[in-house]
C-alpha positions as CSV (number, residue, x, y, z in Angstrom):
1,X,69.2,-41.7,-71.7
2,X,68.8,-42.4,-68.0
3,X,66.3,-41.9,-65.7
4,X,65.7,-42.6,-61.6
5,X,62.9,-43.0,-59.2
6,X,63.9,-43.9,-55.7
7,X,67.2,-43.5,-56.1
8,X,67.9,-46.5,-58.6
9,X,69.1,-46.0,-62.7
10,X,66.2,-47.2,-64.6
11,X,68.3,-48.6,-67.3
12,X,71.1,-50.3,-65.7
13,X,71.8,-53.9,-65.8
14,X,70.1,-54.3,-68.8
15,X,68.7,-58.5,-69.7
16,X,66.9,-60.2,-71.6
17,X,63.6,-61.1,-69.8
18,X,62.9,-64.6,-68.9
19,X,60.2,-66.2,-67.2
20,X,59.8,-69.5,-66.9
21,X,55.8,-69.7,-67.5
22,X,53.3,-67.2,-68.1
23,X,50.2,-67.5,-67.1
24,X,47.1,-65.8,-68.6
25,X,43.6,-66.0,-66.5
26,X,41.2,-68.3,-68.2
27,X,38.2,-66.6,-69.4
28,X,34.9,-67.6,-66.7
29,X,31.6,-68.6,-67.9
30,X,29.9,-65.4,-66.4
31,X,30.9,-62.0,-64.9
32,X,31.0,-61.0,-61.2
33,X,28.0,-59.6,-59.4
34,X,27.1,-57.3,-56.8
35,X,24.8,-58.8,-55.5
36,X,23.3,-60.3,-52.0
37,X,20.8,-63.0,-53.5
38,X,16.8,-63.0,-54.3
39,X,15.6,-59.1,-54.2
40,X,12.2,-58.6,-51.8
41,X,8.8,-57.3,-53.5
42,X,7.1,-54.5,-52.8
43,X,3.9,-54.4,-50.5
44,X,3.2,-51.6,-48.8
45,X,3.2,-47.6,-49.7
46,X,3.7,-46.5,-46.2
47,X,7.6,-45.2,-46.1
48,X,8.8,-46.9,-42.9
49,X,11.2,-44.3,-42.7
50,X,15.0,-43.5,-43.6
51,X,18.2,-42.1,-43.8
52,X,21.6,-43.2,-46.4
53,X,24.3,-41.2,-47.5
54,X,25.6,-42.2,-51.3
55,X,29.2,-41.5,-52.2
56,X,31.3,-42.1,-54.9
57,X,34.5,-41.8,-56.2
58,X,34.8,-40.1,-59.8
59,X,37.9,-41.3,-62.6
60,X,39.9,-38.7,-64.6
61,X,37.5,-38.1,-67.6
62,X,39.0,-37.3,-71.2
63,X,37.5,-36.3,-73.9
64,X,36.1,-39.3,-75.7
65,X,37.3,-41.7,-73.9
66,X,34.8,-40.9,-70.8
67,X,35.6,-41.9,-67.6
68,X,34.3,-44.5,-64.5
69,X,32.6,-43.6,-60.8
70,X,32.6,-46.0,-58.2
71,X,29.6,-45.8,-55.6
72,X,29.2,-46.9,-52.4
73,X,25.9,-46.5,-50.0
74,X,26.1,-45.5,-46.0
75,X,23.1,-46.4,-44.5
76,X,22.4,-44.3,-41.4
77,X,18.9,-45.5,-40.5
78,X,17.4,-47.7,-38.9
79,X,15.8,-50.2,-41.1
80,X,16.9,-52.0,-44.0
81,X,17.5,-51.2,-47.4
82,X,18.0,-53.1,-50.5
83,X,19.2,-51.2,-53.3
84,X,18.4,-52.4,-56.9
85,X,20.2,-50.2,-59.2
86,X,22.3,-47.3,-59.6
87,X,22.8,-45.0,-62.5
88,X,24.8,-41.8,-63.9
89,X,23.7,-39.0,-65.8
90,X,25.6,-36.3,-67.4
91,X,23.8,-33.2,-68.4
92,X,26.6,-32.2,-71.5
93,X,24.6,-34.7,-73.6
94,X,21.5,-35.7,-71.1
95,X,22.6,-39.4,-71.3
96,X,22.0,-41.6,-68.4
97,X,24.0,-45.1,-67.7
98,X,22.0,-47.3,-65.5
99,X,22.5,-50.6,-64.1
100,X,20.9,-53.1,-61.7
101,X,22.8,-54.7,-58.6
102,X,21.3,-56.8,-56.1
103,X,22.1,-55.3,-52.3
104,X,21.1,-55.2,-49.0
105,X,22.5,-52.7,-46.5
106,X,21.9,-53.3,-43.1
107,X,22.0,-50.1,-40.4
108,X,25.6,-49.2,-39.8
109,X,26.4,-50.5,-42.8
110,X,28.5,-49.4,-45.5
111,X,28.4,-51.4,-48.9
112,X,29.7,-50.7,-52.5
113,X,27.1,-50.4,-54.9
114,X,29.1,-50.9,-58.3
115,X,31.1,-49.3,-61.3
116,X,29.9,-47.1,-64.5
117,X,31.5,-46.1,-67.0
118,X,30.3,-42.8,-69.0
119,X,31.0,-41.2,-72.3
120,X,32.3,-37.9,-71.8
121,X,31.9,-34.6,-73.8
122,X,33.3,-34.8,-77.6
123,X,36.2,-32.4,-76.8
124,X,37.6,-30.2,-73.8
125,X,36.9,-26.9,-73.1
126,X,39.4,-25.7,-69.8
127,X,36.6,-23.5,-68.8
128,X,33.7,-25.1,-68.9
129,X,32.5,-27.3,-65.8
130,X,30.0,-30.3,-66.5
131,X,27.5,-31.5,-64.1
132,X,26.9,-34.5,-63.5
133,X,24.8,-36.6,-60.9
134,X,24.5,-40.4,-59.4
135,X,21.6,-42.0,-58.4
136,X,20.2,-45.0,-56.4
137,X,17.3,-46.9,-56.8
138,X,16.1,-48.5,-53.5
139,X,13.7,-50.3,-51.0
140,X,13.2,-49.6,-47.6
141,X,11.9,-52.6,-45.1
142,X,10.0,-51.9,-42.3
143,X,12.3,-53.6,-39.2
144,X,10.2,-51.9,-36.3
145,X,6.9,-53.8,-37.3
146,X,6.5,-57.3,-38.3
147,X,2.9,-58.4,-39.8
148,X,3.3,-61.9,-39.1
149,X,5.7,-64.6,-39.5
150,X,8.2,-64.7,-42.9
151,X,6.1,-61.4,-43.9
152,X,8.3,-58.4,-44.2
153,X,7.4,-54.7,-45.0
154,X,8.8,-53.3,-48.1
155,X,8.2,-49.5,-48.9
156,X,9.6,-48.9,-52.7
157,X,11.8,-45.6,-52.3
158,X,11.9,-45.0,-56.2
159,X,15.2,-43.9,-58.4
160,X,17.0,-40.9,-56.6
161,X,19.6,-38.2,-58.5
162,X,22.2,-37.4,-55.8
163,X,24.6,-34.5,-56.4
164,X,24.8,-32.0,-59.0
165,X,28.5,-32.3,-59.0
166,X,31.1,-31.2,-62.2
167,X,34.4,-31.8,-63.1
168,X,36.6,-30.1,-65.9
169,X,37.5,-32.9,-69.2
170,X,41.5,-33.3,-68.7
171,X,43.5,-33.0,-71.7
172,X,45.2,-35.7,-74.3
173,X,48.8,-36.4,-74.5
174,X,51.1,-36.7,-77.4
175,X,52.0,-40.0,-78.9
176,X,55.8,-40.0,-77.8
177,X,58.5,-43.1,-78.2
178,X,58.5,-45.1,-75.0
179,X,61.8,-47.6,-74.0
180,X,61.4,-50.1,-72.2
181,X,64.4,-52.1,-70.2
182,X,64.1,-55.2,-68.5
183,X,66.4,-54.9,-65.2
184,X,68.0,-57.1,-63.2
185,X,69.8,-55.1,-60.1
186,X,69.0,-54.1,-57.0
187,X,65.1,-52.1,-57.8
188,X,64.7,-55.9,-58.6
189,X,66.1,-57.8,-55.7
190,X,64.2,-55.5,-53.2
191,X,61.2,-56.1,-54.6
192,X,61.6,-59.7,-54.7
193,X,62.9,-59.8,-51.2
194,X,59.5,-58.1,-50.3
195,X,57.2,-60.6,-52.1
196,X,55.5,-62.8,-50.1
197,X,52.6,-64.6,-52.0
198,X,52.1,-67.8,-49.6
199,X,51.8,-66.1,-46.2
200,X,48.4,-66.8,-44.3
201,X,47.7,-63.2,-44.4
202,X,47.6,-63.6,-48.2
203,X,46.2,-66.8,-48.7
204,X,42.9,-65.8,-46.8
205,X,42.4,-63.5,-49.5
206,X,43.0,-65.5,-52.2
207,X,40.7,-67.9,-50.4
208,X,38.5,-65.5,-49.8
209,X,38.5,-64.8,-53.9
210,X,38.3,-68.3,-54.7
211,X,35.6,-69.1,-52.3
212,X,33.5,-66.7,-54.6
213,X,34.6,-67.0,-58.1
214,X,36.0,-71.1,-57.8
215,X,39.9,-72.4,-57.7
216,X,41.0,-71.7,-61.3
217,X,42.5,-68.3,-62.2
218,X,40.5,-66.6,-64.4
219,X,39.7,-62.9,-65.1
220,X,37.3,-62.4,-62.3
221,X,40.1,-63.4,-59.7
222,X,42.1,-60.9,-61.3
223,X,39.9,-58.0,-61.0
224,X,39.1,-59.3,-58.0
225,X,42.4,-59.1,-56.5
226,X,42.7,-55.5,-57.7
227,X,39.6,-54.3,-56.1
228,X,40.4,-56.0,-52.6
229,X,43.7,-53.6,-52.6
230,X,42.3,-50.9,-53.8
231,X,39.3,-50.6,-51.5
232,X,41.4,-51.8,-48.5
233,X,44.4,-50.2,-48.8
234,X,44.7,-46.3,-48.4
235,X,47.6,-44.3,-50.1
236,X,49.6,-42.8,-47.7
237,X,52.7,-40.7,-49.1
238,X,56.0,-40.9,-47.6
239,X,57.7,-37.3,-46.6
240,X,60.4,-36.5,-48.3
241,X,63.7,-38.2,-48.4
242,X,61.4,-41.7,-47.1
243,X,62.0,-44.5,-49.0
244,X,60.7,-47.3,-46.7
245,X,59.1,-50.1,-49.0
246,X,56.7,-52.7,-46.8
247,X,56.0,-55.9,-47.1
248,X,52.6,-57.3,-47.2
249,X,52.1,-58.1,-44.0
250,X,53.1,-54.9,-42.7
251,X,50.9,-53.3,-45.8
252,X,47.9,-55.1,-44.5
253,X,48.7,-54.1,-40.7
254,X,48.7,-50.9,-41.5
255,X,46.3,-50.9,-44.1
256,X,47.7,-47.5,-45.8
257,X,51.1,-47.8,-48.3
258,X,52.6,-45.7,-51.1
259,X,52.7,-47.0,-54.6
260,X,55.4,-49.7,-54.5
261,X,53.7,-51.2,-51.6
262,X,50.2,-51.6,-53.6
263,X,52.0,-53.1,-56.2
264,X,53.8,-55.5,-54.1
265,X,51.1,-56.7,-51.9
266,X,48.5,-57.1,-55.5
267,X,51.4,-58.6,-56.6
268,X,51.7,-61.6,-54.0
269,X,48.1,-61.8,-54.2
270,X,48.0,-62.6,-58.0
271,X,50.9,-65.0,-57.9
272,X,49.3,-66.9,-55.1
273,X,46.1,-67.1,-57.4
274,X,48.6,-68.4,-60.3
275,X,48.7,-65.2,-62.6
276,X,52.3,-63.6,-63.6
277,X,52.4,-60.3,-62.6
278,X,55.4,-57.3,-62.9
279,X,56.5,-54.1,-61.9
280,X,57.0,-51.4,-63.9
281,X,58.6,-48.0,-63.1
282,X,58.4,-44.9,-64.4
283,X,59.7,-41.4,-63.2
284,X,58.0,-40.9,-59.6
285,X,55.4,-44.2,-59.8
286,X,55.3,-47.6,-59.5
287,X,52.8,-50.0,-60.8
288,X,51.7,-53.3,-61.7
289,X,50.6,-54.7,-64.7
290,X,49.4,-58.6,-65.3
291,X,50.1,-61.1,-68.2
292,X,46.9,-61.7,-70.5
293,X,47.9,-63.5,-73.4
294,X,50.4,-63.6,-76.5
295,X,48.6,-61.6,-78.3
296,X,45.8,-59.1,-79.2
297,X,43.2,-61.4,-80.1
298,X,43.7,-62.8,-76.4
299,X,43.8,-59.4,-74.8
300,X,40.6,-58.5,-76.7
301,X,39.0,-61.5,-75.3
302,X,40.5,-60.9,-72.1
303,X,39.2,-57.2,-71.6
304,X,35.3,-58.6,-72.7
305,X,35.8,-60.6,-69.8
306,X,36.6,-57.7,-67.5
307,X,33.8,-55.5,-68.8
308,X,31.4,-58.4,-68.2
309,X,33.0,-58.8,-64.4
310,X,31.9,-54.8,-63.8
311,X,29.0,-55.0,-66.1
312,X,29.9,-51.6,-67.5
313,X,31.6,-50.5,-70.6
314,X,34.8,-49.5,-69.9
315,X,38.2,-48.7,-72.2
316,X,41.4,-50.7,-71.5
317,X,45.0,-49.9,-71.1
318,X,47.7,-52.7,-71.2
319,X,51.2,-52.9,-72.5
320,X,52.3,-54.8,-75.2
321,X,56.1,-56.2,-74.0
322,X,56.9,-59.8,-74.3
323,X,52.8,-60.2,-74.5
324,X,49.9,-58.7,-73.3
325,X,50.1,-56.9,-69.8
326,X,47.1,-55.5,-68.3
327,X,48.2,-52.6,-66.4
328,X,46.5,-52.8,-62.9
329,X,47.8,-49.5,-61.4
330,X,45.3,-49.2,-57.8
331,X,46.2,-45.8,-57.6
332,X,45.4,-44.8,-60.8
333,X,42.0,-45.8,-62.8
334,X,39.0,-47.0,-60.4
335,X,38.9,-50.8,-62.4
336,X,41.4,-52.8,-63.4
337,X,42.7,-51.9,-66.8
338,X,41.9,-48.5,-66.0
339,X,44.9,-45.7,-67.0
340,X,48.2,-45.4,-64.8
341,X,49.0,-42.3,-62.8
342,X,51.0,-40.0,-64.9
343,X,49.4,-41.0,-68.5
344,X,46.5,-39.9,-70.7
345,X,44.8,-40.9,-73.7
346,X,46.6,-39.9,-76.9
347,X,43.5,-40.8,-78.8
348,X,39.6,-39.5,-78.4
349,X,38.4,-42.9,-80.5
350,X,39.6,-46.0,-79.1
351,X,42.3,-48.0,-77.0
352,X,45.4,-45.4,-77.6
353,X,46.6,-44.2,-74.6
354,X,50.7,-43.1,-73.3
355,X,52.5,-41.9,-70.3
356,X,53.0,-38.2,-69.8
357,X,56.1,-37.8,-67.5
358,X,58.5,-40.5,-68.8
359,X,59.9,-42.2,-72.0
360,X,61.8,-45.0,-69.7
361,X,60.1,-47.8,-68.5
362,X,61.6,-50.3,-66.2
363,X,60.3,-53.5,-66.0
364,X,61.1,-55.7,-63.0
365,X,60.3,-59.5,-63.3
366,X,58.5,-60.8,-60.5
């Protein structure tokens, strides 16, 4: 059986994968944050005044399995706020998911606030839309009036429910036989030829990542490096009969690129940080995915680690092919480890998930 995506046979040249290390992150002592460093108390009930506008982002969500939102805070006043925690609440089962984050937003500015994952309703229903809402909870300090020196104004703004927004529960896939072929011609020499994991443009990154989380590769580097491309980089599809691939300079120029060029410029990233990373293709996508370990056990311990770097529960995806590969597809799930475009959930209890639009997978070495 063949099948093609930008013009290449995903099943020619067939070989036998070799790479000459893997490289699984270590697992850190302690998760990521959000966080901005010792939160302010409290001391006044006079409301200085304000003005924010909270977005978010909202995952697929199947039934089951749930689904993430990722939430970000505009503040459009003129004093500053310091937000605490944020939460989720679905009205199908009147659950709420709250955490605490530690963030000031300055006026003008724009900061993300954190991830959640949610349980989602039991089953699907195609006809009935669930409401959900996201909240903040924040404090407002008063920047207009100063009661003496090192005292600061701080007006406690409470817990907030934004939205009343719904979404439909999308629907399982079937369990279907899945081939995958290791290639060797020219999908994999173009993508090669477009890595570039030690330019300046790319180091600063990963110095930026290691500045935070220290020089060893471990998970939170990985999930770091995810989240820098996904929140940097917009998609932008090419019209039709386009098939201009960028590198990662021109990626990061631009800051917009279709799916290969995610995967390329994510892929530099995590080789300059010292993981293994790969490319796999599938009828109309690209994506990455990222070595984890030999075997379950590790990818298990692995995926405890990620939860622990969003501080949320979340369900992961990865392929088992020569090893554990945590797929890490920036235009699919909101996290890393979240599903691939073009695939579901087969299962409603745990961990079982497949593609819905291919049973060829071609895996390109990087």
């Amino acid at each position: 059986m063949t099948s093609s995506i930008f013009g290449y046979s995903l099943v020619e040249d067939f070989f036998q994968e070799e790479y000459a290390e893997y490289n699984a992150p270590s697992i850190p002592g302690t998760g990521s944050s959000i966080g901005d460093g010792t939160p302010p108390s409290p001391n006044t009930g006079e409301s200085p005044g304000y003005a924010y506008e909270l977005s978010w982002k909202i995952s697929n969500v199947y039934p089951g399995w749930g689904g993430t939102t990722s939430i970000q805070l505009y503040n459009k006043g003129n004093n500053t706020i310091y937000v605490h925690s944020v939460g989720f609440q679905g009205q199908w089962n009147g659950g709420e998911e709250r955490k605490d984050v530690a963030v000031y937003v300055s006026p003008g500015e724009t900061k993300y606030l954190g991830l959640i994952g949610f349980s989602g309703p039991a089953s699907k229903n195609q006809q009935v839309y669930h409401q959900y809402q996201v909240g903040v909870g924040f404090y407002v300090r008063n920047d207009q009036t100063s009661l003496g020196p090192g005292i600061e104004q701080w007006y406690n703004a409470g817990f907030v429910y934004h939205g009343d927004r719904s979404f439909t529960v999308e629907s399982l896939t079937e369990k279907t036989p899945v081939f995958y072929t290791h290639v060797k011609n020219e999908l994999w020499s173009r993508t090669n030829d477009l890595m570039e994991a030690h330019i300046p443009e790319v180091r600063a990154i990963a110095d930026e990542i290691q500045d935070r989380y220290g020089q060893k590769y471990t998970v939170n580097h990985m999930a770091a490096a995810f989240d820098y491309v996904r929140r940097n980089i917009e998609y932008e599809i090419e019209l039709p009969g386009e098939d201009h691939w960028q590198s990662p300079t021109e990626t990061l120029e631009k800051g917009t690129g279709d799916c290969e060029d995610h995967s390329i410029l994510l892929a530099s990233i995590i080789e300059n940080l010292g993981g293994t990373p790969r490319m796999n293709v599938i009828a109309g996508h690209a994506f990455l995915t990222i070595y984890i370990g030999e075997t379950e056990a590790d990818a298990r311990d692995v995926w405890d680690s990620v939860e622990e770097y969003y501080d949320t529960s979340l369900l992961p995806c990865w392929m088992d092919d020569n090893g554990f590969w945590l797929v890490a597809d920036t235009l699919g799930g909101l996290n890393i480890g979240g599903l691939p475009v073009n695939s579901a959930p087969t299962d409603s209890n745990f961990w079982e998930w497949d593609f819905t639009a291919t049973m060829v997978v071609s895996v390109i070495p990087i």
